[in-house]
N, C-alpha and C positions, 0 to 999 in steps of 0.2 A: 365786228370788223371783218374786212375780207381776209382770207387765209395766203401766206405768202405760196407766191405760184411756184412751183418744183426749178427754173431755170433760175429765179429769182434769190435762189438759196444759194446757188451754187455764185453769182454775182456777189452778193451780201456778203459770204465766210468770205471771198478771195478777198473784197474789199477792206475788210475787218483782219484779217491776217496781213495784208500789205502793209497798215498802219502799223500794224507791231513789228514789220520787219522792218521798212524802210521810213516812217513815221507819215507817209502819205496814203490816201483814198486810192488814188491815182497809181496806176503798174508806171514802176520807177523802170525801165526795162533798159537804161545805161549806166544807171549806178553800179559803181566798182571803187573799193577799199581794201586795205590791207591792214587786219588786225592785229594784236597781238593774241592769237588763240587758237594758232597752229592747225588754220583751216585755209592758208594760202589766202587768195581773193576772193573776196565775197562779191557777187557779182547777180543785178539784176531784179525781177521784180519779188523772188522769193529766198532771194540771197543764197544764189545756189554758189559750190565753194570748187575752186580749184583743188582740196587738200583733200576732198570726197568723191570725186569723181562725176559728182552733179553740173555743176559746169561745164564739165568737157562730152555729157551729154545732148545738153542746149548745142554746143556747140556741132555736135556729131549729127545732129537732128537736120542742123541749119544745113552742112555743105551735104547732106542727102535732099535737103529743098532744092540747093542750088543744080544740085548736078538734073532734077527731075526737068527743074524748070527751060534747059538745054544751053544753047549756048556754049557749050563745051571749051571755052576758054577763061573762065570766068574762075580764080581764083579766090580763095579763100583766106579771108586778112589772116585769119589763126592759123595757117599753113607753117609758119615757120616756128611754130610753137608745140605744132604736135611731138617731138621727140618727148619735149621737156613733161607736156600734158600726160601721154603716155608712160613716162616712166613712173608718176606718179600716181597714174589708175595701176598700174603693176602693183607699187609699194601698199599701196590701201590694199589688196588683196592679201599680199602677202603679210603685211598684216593684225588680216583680222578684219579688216575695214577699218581699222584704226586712223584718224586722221593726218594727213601728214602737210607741215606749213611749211616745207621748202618751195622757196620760189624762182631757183636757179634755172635760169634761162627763159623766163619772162616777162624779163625788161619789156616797158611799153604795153603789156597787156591791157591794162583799164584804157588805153586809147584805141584799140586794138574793138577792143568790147564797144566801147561808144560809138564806134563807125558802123560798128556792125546792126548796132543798136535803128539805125537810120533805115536797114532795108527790114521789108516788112516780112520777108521770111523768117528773118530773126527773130519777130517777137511773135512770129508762130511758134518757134521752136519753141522760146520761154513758154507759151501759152502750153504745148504739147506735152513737157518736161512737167509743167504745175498740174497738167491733167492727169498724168500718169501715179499720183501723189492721191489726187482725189477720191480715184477710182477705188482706189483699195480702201481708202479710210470710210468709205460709202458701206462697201463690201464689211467692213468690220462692224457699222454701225445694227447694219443688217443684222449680222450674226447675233447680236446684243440686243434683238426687235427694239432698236432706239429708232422712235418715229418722229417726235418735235423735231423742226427746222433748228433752232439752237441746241440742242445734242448733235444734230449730225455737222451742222457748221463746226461745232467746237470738237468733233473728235478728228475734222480736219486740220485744226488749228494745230491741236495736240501733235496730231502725225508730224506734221512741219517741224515742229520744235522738237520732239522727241523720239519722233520715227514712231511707224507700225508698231514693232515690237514693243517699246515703252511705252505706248498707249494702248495696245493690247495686256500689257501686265499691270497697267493701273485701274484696267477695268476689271480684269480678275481680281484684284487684289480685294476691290470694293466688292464684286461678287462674293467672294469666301468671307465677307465678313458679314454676308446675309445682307446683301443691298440687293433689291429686286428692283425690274423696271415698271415697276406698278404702286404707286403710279409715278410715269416716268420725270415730271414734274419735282420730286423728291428725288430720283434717281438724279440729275444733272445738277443739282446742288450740293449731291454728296461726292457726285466725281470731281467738279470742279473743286469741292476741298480739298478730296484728296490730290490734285494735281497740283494743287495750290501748296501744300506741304512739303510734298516729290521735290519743290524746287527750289523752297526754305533749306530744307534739309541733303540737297544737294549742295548746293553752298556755290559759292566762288559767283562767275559770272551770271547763274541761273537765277540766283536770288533777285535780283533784278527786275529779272524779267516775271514777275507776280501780278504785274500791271498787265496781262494780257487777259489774266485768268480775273482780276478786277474787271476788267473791262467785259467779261462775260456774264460776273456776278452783276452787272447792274443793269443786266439786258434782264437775267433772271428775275431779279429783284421786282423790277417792272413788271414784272409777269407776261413778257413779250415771247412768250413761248415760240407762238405760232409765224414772227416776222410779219405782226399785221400789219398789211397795208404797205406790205412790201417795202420795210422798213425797219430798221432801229436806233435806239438811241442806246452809243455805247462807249465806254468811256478810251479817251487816245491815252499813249503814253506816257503822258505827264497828269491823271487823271481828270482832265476837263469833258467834258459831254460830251457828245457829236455824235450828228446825223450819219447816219449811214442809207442811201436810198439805192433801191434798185436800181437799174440805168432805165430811161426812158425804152429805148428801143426792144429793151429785153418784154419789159411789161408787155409793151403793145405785140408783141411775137416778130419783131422783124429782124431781129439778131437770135440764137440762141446756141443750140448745142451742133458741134459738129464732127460726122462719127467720121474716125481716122483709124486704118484696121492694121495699123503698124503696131503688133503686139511684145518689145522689146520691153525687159524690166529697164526701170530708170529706180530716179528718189535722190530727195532733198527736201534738205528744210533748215531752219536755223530757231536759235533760241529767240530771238528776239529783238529788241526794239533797236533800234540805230539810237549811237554810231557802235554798239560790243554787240560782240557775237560769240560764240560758245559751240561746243560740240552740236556738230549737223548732221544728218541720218543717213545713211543708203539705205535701202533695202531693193530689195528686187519683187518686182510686181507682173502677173500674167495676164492673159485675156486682154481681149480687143478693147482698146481706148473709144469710149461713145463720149468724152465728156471734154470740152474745149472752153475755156472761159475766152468770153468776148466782152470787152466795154466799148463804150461810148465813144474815152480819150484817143483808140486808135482806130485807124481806118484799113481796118484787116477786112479786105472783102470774099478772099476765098485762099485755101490753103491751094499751092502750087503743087499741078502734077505732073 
């Protein structure tokens, strides 16, 4: 069977990690909720949060599109939110990154989100903010010479849900207990144990969320290492089957990567499956963004300069 094509990969995880954040294929890029799990609003296609600082990223992305795109009078709906946003990027610093669910002084927010949700700079930013995620968990794959299309998909998934650092200490972890990537076929079965446990044994809202790493064991299972045929069959969050296919335009080359040399750390991610959510990542990521997911469902034709 034909081997999945390199852009193909990167469509595939985002598609297969959406389901587990927001329970669709499809980048949900207006959804916005308010959990109880002290991460303020979950907001978007990768549930980035008010309470981490991830959101107000997207959001920081977007009115640096606006102001490129000119116009110079053109304001920003989250304009009168920034005090509140900002106090709250303060508080996560200080800390620790520790997540914080106050949500004082952001009444109207998720309507706020939804409008914004409408212009197509916005779901650049999303796009921008989910690449910045990518890049590094690529980078870590690297480091760990993991080559299958399903290792490097799933140690982006990982990143999302657990951040760099916790997906870099679950690969060590299996490292020091003498887990080689040779051959890597065993190696992705034993991490996704191990990850599968990580989240048993973390407990509370996490436990839960085991249905993502299910849903990787049966892409495994399959022996669909390679995403043949630019494709998998992998299980949603309520364990039923589902297709997962490349988007049409990416296969044929007419969509694919596009390099944006805005090198600012971002990060985000969330545990998982809607409607709960659970501690969500920062980290801080360097080096020039080459990597932008594009689908089908929107009509992003070129990033605004």
């Amino acid at each position: 069977m034909p081997k999945c094509i390199e852009a193909c990969i990167q469509n595939i995880a985002l598609k297969l990690t959406s389901v587990y954040e927001t329970s669709h294929q499809e980048l949900q890029w207006s959804v916005c909720t308010q959990l109880n799990d002290n991460h303020g609003y979950s907001v978007g296609i990768m549930q980035f949060t008010t309470g981490t600082g991830s959101a107000q990223q997207v959001i920081s992305r977007f009115e640096e599109l606006m102001g490129k795109s000119g116009g110079g009078n053109q304001t920003s709906v989250f304009a009168k939110y920034s005090d509140a946003l900002k106090k709250l990027e303060d508080a996560v610093r200080a800390n620790g990154g520790a997540a914080q669910g106050d949500t004082t002084g952001l009444t109207g927010f998720c309507d706020a989100w939804a409008l914004a949700a409408k212009d197509a700079r916005f779901r650049d930013a999303q796009l921008f903010v989910t690449s910045k995620i990518w890049q590094p968990s690529q980078e870590l794959a690297d480091s760990f010479s993991l080559m299958l299309p399903v290792s490097r998909a799933q140690i982006f998934d990982s990143s999302i849900q657990l951040g760099l650092q916790g997906t870099t200490s679950l690969m060590k972890q299996l490292r020091d207990a003498g887990a080689t990537v040779d051959p890597e076929t065993d190696w992705i079965e034993k991490f996704l144990e191990t990850r599968y446990n990580h989240l048993i044994e973390t407990g509370g809202a996490y436990a839960p969320t085991v249905t993502r790493v299910n849903s990787y064991k049966h892409i495994v299972k399959a022996g669909n290492f390679e995403f043949d045929d630019n494709a998998v069959e992998a299980l949603d969050n309520d364990g039923r089957a589902m297709t997962v296919l490349c988007d049409a335009e990416v296969v044929e080359g007419k969509i694919g990567e596009i390099t944006d040399g805005d090198k600012r750390g971002s990060g985000n991610g969330s545990p998982g499956t809607k409607p709960r959510k659970t501690p969500t990542l920062i980290f801080d990521s360097s080096g020039a963004v080459v990597l932008v997911f594009i689908f089908l469902q929107v009509a992003i034709s070129v990033l605004l300069h």
